[in-house]
OpenMM code with the backbone's topology and positions (N, CA, C; nanometers):
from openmm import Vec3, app, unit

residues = "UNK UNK UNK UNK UNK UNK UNK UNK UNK UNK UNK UNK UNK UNK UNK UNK UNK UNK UNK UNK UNK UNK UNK UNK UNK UNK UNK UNK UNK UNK UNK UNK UNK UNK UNK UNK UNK UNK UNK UNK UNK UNK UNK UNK UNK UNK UNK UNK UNK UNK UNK UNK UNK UNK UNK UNK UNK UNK UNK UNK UNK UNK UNK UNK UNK UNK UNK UNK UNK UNK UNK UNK UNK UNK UNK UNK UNK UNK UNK UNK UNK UNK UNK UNK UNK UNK UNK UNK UNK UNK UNK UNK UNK UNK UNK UNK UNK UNK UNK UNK UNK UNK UNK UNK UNK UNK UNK UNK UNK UNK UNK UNK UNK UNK UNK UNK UNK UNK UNK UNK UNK UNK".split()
positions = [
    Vec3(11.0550, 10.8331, 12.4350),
    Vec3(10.9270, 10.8153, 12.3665),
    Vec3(10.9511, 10.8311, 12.2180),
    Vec3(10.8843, 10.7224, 12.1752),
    Vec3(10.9552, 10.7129, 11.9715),
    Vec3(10.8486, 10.6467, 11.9167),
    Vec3(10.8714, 10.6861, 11.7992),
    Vec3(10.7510, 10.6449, 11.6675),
    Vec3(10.8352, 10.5916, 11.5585),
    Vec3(10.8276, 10.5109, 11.5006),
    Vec3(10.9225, 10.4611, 11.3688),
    Vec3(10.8684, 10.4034, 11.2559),
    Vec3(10.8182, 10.4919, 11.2099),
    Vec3(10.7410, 10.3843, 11.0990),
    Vec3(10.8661, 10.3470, 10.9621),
    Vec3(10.8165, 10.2042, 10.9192),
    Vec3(10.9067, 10.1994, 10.7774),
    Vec3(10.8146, 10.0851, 10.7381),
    Vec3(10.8474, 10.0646, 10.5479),
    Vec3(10.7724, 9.9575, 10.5303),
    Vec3(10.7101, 9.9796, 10.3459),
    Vec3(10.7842, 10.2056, 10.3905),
    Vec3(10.6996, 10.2409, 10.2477),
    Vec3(10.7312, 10.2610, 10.1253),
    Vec3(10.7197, 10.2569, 10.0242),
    Vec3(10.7957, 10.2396, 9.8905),
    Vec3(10.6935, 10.2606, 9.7554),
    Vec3(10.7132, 10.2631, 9.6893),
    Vec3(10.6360, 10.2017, 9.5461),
    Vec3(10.5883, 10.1209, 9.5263),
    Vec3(10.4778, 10.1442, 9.4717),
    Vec3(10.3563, 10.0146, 9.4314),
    Vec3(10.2713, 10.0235, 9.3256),
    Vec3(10.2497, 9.9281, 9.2216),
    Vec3(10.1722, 9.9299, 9.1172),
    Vec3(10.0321, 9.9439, 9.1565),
    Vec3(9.9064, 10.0621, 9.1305),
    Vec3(9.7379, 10.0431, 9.1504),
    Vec3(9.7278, 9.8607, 9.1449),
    Vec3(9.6484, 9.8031, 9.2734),
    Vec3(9.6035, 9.6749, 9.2966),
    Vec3(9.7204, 9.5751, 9.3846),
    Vec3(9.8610, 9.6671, 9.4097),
    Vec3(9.9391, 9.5918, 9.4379),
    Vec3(9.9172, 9.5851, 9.5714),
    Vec3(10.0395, 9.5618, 9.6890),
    Vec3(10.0238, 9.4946, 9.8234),
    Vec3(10.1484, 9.5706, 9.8934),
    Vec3(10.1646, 9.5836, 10.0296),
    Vec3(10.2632, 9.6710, 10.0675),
    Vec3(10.2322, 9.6480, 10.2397),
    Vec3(10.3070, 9.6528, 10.2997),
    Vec3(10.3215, 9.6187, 10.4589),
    Vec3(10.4190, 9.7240, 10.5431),
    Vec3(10.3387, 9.8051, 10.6423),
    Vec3(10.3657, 9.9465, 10.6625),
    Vec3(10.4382, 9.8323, 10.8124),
    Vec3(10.4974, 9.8977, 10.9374),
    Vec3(10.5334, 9.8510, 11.0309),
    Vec3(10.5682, 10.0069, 11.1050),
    Vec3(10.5485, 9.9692, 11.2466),
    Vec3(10.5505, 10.0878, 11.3143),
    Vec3(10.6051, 10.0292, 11.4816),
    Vec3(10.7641, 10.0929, 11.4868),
    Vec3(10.7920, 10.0664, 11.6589),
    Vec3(10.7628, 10.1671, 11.7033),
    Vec3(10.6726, 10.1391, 11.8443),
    Vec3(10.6841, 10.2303, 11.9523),
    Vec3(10.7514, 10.2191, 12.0609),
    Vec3(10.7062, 10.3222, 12.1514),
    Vec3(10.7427, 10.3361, 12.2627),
    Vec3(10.7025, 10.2080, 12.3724),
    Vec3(10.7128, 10.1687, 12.4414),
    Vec3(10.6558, 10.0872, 12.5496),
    Vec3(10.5749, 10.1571, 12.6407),
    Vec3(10.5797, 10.2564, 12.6525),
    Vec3(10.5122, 10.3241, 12.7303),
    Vec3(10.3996, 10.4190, 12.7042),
    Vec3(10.3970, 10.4125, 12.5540),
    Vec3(10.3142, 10.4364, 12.4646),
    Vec3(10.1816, 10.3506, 12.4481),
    Vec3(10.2817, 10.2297, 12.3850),
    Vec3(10.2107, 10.1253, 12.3262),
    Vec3(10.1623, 10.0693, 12.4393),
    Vec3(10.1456, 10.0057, 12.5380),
    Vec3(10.1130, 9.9080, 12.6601),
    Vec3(9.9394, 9.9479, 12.6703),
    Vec3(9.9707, 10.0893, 12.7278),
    Vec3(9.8402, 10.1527, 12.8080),
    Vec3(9.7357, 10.2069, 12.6624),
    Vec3(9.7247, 10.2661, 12.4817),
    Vec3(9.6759, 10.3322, 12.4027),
    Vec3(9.6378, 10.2238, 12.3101),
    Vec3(9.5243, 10.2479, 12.2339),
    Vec3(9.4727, 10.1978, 12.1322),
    Vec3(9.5680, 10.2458, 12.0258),
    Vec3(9.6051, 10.2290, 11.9681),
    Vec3(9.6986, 10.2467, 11.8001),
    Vec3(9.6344, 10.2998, 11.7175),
    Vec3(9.6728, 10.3848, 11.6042),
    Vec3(9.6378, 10.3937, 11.5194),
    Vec3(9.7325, 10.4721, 11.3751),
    Vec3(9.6501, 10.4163, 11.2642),
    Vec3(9.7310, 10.4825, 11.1457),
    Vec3(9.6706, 10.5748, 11.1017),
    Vec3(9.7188, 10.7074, 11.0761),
    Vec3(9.6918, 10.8069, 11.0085),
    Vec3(9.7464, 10.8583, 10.8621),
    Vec3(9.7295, 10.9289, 10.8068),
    Vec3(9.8146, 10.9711, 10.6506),
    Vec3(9.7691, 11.0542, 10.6176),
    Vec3(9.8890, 11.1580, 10.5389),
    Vec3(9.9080, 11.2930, 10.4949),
    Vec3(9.9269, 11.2622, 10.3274),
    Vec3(9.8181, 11.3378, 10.2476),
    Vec3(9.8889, 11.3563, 10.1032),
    Vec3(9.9033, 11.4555, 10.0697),
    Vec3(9.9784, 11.4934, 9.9662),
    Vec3(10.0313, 11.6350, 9.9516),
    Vec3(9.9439, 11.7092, 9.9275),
    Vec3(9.9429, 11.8089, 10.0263),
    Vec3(9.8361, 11.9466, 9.9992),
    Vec3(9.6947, 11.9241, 10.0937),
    Vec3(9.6779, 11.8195, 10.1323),
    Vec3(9.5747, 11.7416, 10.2702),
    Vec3(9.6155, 11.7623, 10.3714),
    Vec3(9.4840, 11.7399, 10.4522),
    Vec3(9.5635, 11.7366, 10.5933),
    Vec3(9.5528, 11.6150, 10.6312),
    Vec3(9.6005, 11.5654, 10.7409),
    Vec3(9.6611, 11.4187, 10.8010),
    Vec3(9.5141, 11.3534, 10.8625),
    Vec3(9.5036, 11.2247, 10.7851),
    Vec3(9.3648, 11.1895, 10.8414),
    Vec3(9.3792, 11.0400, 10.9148),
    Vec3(9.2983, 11.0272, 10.9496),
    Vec3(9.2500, 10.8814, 11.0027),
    Vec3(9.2468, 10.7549, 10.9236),
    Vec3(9.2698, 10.6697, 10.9697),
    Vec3(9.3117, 10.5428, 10.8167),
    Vec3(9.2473, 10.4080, 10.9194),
    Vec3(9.3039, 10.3759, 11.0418),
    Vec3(9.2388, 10.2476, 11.1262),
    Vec3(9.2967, 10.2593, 11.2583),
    Vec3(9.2316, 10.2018, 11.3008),
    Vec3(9.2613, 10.2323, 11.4824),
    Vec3(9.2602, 10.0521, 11.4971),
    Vec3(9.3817, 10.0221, 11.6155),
    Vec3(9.3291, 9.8928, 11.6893),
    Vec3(9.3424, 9.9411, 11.8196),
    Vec3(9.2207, 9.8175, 11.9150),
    Vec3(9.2267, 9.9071, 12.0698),
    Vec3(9.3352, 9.7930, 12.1262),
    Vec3(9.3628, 9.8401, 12.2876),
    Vec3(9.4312, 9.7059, 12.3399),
    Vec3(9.4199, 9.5816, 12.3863),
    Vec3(9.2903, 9.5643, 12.3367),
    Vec3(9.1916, 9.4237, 12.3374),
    Vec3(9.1507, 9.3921, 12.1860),
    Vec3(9.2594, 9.4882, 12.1045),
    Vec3(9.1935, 9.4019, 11.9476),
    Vec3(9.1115, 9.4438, 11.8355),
    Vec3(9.0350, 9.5133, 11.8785),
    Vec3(8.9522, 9.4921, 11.8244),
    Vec3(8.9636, 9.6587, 11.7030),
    Vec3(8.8575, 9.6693, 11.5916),
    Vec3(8.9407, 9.7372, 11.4798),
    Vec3(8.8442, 9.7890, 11.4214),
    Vec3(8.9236, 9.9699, 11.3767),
    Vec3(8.8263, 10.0242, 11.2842),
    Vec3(8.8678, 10.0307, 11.1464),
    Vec3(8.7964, 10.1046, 11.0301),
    Vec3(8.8939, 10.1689, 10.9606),
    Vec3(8.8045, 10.2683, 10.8983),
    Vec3(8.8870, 10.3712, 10.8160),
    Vec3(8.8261, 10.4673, 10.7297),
    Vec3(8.7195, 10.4172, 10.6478),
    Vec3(8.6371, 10.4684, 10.5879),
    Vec3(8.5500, 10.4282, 10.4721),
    Vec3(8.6516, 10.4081, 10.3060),
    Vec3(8.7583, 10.4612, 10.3302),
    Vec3(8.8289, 10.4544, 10.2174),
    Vec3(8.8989, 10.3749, 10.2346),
    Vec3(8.9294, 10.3110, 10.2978),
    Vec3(9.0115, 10.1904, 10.3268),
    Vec3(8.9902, 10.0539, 10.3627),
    Vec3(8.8118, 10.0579, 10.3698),
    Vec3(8.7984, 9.9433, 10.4897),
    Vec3(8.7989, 9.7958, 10.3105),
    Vec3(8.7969, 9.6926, 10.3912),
    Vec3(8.8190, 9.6163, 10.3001),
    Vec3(8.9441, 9.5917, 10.2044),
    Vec3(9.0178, 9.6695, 10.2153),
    Vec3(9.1702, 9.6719, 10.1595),
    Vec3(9.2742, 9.6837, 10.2409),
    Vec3(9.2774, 9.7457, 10.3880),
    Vec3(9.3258, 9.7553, 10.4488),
    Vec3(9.3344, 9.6587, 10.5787),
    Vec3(9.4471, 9.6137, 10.6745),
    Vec3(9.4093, 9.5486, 10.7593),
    Vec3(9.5442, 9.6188, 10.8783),
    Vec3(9.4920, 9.6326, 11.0114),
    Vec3(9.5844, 9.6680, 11.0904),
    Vec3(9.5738, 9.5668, 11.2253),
    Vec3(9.7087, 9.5937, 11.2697),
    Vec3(9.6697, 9.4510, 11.3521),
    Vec3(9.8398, 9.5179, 11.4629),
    Vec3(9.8248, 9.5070, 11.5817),
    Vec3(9.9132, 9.4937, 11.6679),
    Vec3(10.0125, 9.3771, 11.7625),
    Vec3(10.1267, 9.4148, 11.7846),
    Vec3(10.2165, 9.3227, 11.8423),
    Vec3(10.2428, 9.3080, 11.9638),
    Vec3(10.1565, 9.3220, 12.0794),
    Vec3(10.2094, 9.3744, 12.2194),
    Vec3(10.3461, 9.3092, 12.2838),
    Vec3(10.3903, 9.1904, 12.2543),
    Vec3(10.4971, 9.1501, 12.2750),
    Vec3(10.6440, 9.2356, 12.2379),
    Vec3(10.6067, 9.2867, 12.1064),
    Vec3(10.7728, 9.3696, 12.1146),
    Vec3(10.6890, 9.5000, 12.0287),
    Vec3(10.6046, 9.5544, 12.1119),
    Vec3(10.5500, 9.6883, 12.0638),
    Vec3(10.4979, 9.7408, 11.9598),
    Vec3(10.4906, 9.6555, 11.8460),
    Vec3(10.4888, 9.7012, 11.6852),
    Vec3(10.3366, 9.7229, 11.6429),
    Vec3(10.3310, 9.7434, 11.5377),
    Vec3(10.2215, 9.8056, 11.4813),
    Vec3(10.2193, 9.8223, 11.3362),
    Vec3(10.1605, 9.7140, 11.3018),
    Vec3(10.1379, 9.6921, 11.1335),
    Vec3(10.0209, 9.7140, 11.0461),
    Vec3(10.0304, 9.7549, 10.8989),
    Vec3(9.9208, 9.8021, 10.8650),
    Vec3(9.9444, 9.7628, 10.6835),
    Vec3(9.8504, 9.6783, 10.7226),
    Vec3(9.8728, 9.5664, 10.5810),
    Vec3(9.7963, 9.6182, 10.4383),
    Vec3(9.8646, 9.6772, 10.3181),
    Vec3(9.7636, 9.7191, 10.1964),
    Vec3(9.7800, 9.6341, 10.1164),
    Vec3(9.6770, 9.6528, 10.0563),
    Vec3(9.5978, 9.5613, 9.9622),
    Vec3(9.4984, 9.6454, 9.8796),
    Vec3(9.5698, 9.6175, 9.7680),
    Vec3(9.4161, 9.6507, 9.6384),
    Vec3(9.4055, 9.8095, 9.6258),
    Vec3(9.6170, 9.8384, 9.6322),
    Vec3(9.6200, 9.9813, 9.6862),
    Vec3(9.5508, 10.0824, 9.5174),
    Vec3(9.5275, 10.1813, 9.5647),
    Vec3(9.4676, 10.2686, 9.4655),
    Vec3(9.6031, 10.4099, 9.4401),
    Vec3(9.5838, 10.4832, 9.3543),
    Vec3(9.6364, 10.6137, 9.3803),
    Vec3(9.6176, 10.6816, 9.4492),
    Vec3(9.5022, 10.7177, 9.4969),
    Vec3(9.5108, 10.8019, 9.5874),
    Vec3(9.5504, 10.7337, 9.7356),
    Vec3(9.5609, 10.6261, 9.7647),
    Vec3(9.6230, 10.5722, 9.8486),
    Vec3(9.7489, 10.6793, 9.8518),
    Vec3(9.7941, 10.7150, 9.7926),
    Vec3(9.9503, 10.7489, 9.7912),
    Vec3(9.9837, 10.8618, 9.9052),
    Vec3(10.0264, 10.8690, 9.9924),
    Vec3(10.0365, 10.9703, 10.1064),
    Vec3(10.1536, 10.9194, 10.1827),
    Vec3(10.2165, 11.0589, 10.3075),
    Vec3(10.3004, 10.9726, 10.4302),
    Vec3(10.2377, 10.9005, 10.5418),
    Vec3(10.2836, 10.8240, 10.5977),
    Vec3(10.1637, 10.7064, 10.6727),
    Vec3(10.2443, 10.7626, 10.7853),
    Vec3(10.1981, 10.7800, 10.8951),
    Vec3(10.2017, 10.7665, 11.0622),
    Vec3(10.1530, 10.6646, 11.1511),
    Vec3(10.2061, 10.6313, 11.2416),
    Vec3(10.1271, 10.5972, 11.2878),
    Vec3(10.1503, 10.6631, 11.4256),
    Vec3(10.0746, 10.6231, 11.5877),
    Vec3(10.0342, 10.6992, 11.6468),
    Vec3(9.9292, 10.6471, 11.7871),
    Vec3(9.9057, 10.6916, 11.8576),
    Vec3(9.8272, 10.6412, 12.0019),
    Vec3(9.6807, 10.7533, 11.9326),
    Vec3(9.6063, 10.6423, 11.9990),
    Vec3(9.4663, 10.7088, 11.9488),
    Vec3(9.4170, 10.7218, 12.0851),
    Vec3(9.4010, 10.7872, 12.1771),
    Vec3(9.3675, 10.8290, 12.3018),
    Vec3(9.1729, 10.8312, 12.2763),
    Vec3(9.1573, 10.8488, 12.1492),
    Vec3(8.9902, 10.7762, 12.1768),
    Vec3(8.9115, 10.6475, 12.0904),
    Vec3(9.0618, 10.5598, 12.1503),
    Vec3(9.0155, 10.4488, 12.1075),
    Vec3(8.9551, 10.3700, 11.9804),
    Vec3(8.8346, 10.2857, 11.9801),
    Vec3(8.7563, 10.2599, 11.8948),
    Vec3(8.7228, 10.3849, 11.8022),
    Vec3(8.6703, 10.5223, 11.9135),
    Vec3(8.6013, 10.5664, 11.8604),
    Vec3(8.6803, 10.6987, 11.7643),
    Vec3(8.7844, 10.7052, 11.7985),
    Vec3(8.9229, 10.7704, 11.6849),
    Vec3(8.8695, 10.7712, 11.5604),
    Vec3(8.8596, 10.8997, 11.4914),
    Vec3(8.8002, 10.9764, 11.3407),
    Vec3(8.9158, 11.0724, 11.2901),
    Vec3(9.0388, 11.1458, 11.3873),
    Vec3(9.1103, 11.2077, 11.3779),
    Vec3(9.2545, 11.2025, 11.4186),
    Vec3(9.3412, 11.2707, 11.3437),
    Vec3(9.4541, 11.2498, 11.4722),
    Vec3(9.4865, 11.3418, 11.5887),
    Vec3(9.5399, 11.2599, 11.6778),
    Vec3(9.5638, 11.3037, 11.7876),
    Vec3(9.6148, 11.4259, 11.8030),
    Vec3(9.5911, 11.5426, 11.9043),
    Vec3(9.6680, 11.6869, 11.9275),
    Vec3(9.7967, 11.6640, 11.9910),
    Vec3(9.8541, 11.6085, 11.9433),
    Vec3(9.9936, 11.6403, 11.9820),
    Vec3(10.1086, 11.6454, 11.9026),
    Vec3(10.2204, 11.6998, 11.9539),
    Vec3(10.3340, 11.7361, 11.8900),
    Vec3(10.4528, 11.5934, 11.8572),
    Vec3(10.4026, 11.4858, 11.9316),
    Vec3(10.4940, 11.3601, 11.9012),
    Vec3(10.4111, 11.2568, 11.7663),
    Vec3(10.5158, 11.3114, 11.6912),
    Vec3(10.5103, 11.2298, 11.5283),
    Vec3(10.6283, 11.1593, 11.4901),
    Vec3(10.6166, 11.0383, 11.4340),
    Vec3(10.7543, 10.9802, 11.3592),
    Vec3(10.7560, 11.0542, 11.2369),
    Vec3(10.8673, 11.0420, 11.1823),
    Vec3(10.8973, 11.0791, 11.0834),
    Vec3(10.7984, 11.0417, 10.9258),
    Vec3(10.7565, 10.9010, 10.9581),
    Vec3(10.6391, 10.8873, 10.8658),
    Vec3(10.6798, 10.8085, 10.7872),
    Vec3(10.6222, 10.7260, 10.6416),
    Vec3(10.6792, 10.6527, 10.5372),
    Vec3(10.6321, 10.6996, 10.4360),
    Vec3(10.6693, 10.6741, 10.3263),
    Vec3(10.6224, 10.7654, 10.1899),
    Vec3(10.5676, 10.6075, 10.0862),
    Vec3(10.4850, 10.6024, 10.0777),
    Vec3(10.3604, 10.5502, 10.0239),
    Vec3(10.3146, 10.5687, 9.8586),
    Vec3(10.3876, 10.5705, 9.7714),
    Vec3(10.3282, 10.6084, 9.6438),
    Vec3(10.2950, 10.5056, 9.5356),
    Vec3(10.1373, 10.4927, 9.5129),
    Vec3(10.1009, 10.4086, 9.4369),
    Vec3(10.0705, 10.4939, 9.3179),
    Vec3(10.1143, 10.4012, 9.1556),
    Vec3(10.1696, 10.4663, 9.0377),
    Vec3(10.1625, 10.3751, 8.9845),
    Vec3(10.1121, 10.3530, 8.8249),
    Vec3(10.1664, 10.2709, 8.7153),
    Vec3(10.2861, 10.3402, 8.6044),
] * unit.nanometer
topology = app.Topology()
chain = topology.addChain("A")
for resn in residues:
    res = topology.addResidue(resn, chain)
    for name in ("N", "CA", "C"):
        topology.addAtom(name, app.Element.getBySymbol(name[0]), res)
């Protein structure tokens, strides 16, 4: 069972950036997805959920700049920025959202990837 996110790097305020996330198969098949993020000194929040029929939330701080979208064919899990801000800047996770659509938090458990580091800066 594995989490892999990569994708994260430096970015100019307004720029564009494409997060990617392998899972597990046994993860991914049966759970709605989702991205979460940690900034320094925060705790790890909610960013967008997709379920396994598609369909998509996102934060209030994100919606409209953000787009997440899943791969069921080879497990992946992408999470597209746009029109990034500074405070955008955090480690991104991603993660099984066990309540679906209706996912506001992250999940209680102890299985995390390592994460990507995200810093938007002029």
């Amino acid at each position: 069972v594995q989490l892999v996110e990569s994708g994260g790097g430096f970015v100019q305020p307004g720029g564009s950036l494409r997060l990617s996330c392998a899972a597990s198969a046994s993860i991914f098949r049966v759970n709605a997805m989702a991205w979460f993020r940690q900034a320094p000194g925060k705790e790890r929040e909610f960013v967008a959920v997709v379920t396994t029929g598609g369909s998509t939330k996102y934060s209030d701080a994100v919606k409209g700049r953000f787009t997440i979208s899943r791969h069921n064919a080879n497990y992946t899990l992408d999470l597209q920025l746009h029109n990034v801000k500074p405070e955008d800047t955090a480690v991104y996770y991603c993660n099984m959202a066990p309540f679906g659509i209706a996912t506001m938090s992250p999940p209680k458990t102890r299985l995390w990837g390592q994460g990507t580091q995200v810093t938007v800066s002029s």
